[in-house]
C-alpha positions in Angstrom: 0.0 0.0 0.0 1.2 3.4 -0.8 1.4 6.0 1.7 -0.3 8.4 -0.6 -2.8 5.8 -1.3 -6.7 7.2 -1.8 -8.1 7.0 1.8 -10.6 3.7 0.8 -8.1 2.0 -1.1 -8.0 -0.4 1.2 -11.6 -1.6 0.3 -10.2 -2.7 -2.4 -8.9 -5.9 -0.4 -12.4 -6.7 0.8 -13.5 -7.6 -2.9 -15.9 -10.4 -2.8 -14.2 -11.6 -5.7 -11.8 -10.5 -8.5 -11.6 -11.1 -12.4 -8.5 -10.7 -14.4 -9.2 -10.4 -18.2 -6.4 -10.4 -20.9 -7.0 -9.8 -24.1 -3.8 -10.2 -26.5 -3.1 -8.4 -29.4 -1.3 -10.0 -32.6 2.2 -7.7 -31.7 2.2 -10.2 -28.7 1.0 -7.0 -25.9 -2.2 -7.1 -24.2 -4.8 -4.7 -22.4 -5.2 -6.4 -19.1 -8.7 -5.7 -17.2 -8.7 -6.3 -13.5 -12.2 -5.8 -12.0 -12.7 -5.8 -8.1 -15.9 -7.3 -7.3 -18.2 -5.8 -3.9 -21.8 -6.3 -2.6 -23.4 -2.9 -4.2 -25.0 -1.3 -1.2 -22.7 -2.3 1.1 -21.2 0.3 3.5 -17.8 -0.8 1.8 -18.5 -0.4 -1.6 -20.4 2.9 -0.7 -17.7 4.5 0.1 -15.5 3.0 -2.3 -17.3 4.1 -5.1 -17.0 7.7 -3.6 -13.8 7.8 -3.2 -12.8 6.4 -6.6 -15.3 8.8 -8.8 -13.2 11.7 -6.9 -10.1 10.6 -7.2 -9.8 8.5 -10.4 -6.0 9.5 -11.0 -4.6 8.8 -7.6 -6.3 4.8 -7.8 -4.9 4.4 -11.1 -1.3 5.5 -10.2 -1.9 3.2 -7.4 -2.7 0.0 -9.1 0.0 1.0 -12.0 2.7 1.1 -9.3 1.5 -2.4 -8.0 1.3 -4.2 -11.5 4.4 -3.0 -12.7 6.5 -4.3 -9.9 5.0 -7.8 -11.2 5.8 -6.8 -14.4 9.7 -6.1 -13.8 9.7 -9.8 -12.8 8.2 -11.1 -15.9 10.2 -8.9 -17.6 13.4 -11.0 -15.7 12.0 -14.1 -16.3 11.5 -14.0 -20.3 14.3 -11.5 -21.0 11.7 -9.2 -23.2 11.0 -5.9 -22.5 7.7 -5.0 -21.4 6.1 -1.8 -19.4 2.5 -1.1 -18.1 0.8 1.8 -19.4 -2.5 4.3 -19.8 -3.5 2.9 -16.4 -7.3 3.9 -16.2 -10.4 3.0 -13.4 -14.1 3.1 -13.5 -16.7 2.5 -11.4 -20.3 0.6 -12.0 -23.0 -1.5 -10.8 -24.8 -4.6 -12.8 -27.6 -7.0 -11.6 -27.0 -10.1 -10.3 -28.4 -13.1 -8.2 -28.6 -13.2 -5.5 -26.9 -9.7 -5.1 -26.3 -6.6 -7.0 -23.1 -6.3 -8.0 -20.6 -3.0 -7.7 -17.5 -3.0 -9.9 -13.9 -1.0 -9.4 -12.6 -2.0 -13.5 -8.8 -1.0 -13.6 -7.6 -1.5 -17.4 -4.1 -0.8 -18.5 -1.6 -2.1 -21.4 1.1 -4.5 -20.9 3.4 -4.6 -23.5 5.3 -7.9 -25.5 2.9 -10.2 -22.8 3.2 -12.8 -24.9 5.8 -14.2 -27.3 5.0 -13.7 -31.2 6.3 -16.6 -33.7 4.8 -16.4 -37.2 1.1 -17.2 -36.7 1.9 -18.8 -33.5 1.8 -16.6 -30.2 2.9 -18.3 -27.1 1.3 -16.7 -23.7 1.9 -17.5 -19.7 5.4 -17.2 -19.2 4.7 -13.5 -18.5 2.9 -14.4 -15.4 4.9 -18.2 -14.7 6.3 -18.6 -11.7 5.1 -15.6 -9.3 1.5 -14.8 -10.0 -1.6 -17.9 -9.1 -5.4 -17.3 -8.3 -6.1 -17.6 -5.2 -9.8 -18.5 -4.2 -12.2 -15.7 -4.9 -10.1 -15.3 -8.3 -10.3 -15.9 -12.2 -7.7 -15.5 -15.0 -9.0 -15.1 -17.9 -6.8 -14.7 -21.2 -8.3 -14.0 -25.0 -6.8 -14.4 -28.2 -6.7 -12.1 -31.1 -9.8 -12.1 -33.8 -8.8 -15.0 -36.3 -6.7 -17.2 -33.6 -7.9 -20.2 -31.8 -6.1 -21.9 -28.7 -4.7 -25.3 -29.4 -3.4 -26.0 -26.3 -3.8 -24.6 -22.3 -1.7 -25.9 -19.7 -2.6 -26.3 -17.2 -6.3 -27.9 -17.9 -8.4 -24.3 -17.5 -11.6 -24.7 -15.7 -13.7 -23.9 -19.1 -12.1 -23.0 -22.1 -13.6 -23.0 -25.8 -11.2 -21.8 -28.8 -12.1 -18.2 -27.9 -10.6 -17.8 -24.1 -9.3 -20.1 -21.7 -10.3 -19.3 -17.9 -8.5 -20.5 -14.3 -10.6 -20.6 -11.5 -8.6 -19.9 -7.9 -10.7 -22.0 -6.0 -9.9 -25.1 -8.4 -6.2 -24.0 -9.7 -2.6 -23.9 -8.6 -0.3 -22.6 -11.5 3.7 -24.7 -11.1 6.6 -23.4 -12.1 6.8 -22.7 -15.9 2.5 -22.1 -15.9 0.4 -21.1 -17.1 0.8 -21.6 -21.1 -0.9 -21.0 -24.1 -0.4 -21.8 -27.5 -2.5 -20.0 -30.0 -2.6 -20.2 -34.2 -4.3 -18.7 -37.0 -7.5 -20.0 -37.9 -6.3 -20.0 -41.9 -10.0 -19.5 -42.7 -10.5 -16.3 -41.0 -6.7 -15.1 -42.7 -7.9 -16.1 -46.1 -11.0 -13.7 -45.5 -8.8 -10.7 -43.8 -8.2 -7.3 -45.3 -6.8 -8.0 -48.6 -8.3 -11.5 -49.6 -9.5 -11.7 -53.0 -7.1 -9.3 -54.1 -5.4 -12.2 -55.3 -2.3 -14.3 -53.8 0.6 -12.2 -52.1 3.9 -10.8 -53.9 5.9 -13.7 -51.4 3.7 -16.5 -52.3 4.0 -15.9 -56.4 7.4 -15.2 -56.0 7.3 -18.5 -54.8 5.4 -20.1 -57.0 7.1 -19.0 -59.9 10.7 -20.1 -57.9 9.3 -23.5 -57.9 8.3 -24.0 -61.7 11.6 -22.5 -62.3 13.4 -25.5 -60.3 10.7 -27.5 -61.8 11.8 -26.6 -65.5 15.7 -26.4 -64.7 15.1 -30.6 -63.3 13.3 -31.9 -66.0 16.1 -30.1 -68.6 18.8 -31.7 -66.7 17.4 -35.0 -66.2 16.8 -34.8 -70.7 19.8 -33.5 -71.1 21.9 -36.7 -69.0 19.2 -39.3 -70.7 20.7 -38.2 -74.2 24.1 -38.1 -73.7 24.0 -41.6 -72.6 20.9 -43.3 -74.4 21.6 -40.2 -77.3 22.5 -41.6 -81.1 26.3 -42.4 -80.1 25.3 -44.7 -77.5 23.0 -47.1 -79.8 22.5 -48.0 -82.9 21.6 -44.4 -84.0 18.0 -45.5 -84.7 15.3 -43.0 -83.5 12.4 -45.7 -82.5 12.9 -49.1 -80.2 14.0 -49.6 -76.6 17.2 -47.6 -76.9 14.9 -44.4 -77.1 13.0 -45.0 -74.3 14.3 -43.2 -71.0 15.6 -45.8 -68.6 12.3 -46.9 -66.0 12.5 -47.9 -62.2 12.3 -51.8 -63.4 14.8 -51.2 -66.5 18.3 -52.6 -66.3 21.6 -51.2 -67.8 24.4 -48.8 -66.7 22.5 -45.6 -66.7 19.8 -47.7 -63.8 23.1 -48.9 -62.0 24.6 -45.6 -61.3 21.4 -44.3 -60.2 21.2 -47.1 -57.6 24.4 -46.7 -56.8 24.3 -43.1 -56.1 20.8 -43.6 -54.2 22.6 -46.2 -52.2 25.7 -44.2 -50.7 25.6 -41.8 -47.7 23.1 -38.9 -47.8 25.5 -35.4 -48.2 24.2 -34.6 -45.1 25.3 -37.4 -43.2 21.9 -37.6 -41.4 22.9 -40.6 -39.3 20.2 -42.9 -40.9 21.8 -44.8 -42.9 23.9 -48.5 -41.9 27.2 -47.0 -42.4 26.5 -44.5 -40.1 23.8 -45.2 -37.5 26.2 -46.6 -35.1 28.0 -43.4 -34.7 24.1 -41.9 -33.9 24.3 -41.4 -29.6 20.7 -42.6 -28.3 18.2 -40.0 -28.3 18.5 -40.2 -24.2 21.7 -38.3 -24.3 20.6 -35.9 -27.2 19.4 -31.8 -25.6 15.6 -31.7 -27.0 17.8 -29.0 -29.7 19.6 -31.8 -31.1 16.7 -34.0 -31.2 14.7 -31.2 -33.4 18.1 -30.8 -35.7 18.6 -34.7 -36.2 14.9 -35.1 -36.5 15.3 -32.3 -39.5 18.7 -33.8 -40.9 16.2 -37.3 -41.4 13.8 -35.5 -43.2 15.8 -33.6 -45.6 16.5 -30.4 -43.9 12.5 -29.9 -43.8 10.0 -30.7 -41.5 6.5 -29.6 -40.6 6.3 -28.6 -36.8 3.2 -30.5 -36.2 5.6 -33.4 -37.4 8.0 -32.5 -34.8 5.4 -32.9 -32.3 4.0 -36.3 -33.0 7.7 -37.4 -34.0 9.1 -36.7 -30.9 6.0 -36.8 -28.8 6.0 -33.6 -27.2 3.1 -30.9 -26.3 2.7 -27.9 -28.7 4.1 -25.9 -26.1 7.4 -27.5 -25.3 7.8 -27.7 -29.3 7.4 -24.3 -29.9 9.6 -23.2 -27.0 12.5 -25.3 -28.3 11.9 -24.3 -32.0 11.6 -20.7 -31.1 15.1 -21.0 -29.5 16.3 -22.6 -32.1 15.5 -20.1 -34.6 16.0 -17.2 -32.3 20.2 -18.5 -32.7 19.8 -19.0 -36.1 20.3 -22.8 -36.0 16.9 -23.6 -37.8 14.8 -21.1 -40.5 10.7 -21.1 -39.7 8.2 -20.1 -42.4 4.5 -20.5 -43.0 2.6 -23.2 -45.6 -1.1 -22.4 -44.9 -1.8 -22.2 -41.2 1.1 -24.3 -40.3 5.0 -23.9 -39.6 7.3 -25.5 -41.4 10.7 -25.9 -40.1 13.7 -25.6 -42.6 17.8 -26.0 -42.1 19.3 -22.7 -43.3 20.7 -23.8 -46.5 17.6 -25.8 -47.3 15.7 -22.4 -46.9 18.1 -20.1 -48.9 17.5 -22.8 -51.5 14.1 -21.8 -52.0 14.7 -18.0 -52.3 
């Protein structure tokens, strides 16, 4: 308590219950609603509501101050920046059963709450290991329009895809809780600001990239069949087996050095293979990093993070915390296919540009 405080600030600790609303933004900040909850025509909340319609500024500087201590140890905790701002209060009644109710609504902004990863935003850590409901409070967090929560951790007392909720009379948050993973319903971004307009500049660039390859492939591939099935090689006639391009079933030297080729170690060295399995340590000893990274050498330097997840058999949220370290030190690329991330070795990514 402040030594300036308002003089029926203390009311505020005689709140027959208390609601904490977050509602996330796509930039990863929030505007956080915290509403104290009284018996309306109580002697309390009487004076209370006095007090706070006269002094409006002096409450809000108060429950600022108080939040923002919190916030310098989120801030510690997830190494991003973040600050509480345009701290405002109002006062109002509503009707309820069996009594009316009288409401003290602070709402202020809380910026980088959550982490932001491509279409993915992670929230909880913010508020992990310092802040639980106790009884008499709820925690109540909302995405963005056009995201639904795919995971909540831990199990919320009701959730739908449009907001998770914790009840303090039924919850106790652990260590790295609460947690919640959140994507974008691809539906509602095909029908955002700008659809029908056509597909993005990104998207045909990489369209046309991929015909491009395409093309360049199938001109090679002609281009080795005739040298060696070409007129030298045969009898020089243009019709008969000699001018068919060699099949998975055909035999002959061009099949042989394909197999052959097929056959030896992968460039990468991805550890799959018999010659080199045995120099693979067992996944027990492997950081969940090196897991992701071997997991992507198997795959061809691409891999779909939902694959990573049933792969390895891991929630969303440990996934995405490991990939977003990963790609935070450059060690793995992330983009977007439709709603979902793809994960991509560096080179295998510049190889697309």
């Amino acid at each position: 308590m402040q030594d300036d405080a308002p003089a029926a600030s203390s009311h505020l600790n005689n709140s027959t219950e208390t609601r904490i609303s977050i509602f996330l933004e796509e930039d990863g900040s929030a505007t956080v609603e915290v509403d104290y909850r009284f018996e309306a025509g109580s002697d309390d909340w009487n004076e209370l509501e006095s007090d706070v319609e006269e002094n409006p500024d002096a409450y809000a500087a108060r429950e600022q101050a108080d939040w923002e201590q919190d916030v310098e140890e989120a801030q510690n905790r997830t190494d991003r920046e973040m600050n509480v701002s345009n701290t405002t209060v109002t006062t109002s009644t509503s009707s309820a059963t069996p009594q009316d109710l009288g409401h003290v609504t602070f709402t202020f902004e809380w910026s980088s709450f959550a982490n932001v990863v491509l279409n993915q935003i992670e929230a909880g850590d913010a508020l992990a290991g310092w802040f639980t409901p106790t009884e008499g409070t709820t925690l109540q967090i909302i995405p963005p329009d056009g995201y639904v929560i795919e995971e909540a951790d831990p199990e919320p007392s009701g959730s739908s895809e449009e907001s998770v909720l914790w009840n303090g009379a039924e919850t106790e948050f652990l260590e790295d809780q609460p947690m919640i993973v959140m994507t974008e319903d691809s539906e509602t971004a095909n029908t955002s600001d700008g659809a029908g307009e056509g597909p993005s500049l990104s998207w045909l660039v990489i369209v046309a990239t991929l015909v491009v390859l395409a093309a360049v492939g199938v001109g090679i591939g002609a281009a080795a069949w005739w040298i060696r099935r070409g007129p030298g090689s045969g009898s020089g006639s243009s019709t008969g087996s000699q001018s068919q391009p060699p099949t998975s079933g055909a035999a002959g030297a061009p099949m042989e050095e394909s197999s052959t080729a097929a056959s030896g170690p992968s460039p990468r060295g991805n550890g799959n293979g018999s010659d080199s399995g045995s120099n693979s340590p067992p996944p027990e000893l492997l950081s969940n990093e090196e897991r992701v990274l071997n997991l992507l050498e198997s795959s061809g330097g691409r891999i779909k993070q939902q694959q990573v997840v049933s792969e390895l058999e891991w929630t969303e949220a440990k996934t995405s915390q490991v990939v977003g370290g990963l790609r935070e030190d450059d060690e793995i690329d992330v983009f977007r296919i439709g709603r979902e991330n793809v994960l991509a070795l560096p080179d295998e990514a510049e190889s697309e540009q």
